[in-house]
N, C-alpha and C positions, 0 to 999 in steps of 0.2 A: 315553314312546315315542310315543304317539298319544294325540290326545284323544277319536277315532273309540274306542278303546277301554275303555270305560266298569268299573268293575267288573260292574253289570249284564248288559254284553254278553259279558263272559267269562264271568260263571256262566249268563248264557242259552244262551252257546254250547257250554258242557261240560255240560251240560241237557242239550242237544238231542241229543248224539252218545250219552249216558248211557240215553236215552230216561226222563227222568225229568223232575219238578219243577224249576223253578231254587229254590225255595226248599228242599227235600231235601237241600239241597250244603250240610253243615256246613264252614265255612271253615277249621276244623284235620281235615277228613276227610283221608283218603288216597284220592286219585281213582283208584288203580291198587286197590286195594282193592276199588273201588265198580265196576270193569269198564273203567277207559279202559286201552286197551291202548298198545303201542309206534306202532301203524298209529294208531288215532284222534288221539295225539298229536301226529303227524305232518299228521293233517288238520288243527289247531287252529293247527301253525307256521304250515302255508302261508295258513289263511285272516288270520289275526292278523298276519303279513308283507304280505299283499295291503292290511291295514287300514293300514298303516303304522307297524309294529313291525320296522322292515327291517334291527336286527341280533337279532331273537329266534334263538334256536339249541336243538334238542332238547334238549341236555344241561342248557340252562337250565330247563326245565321237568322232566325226568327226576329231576334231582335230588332237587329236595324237590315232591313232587306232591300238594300242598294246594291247595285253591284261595284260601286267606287271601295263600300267598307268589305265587301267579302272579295276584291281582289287584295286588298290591303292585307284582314285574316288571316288570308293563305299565304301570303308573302311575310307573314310574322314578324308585321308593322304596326297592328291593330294592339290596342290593349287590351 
């Protein structure tokens, strides 16, 4: 999708909204588990659309809410 996003920058950025570590984010975690809600999710489409992921869609992320599969997503390796 974008090279702007890094796996880095995704577990920095679900860090940030988590108020946590980026290293704390176990890649088979469940991020809805761990406190991202339906609204933070929603800040992570638009900022990750802004970086140039411009068909990312909530449902893609809703679905399976790992951060292993939504660095995958972004690095458009996921199906």
């Amino acid at each position: 999708m974008s090279q702007t996003l890094s796996p880095e920058r995704v577990r920095a950025d679900i860090a940030e909204l988590l108020g946590c570590e980026p290293a704390e984010i176990a890649p088979e975690e469940n991020l809805v588990d761990l406190g991202l809600d339906s609204m933070r999710i929603m800040v992570l489409v638009e900022r990750w659309r802004a970086a140039g992921a411009t068909t990312l869609e909530f449902p893609d992320l809703f679905e399976l809410p790992e951060l292993g599969h939504w660095q995958a997503l972004l690095a458009g390796e996921a199906a």
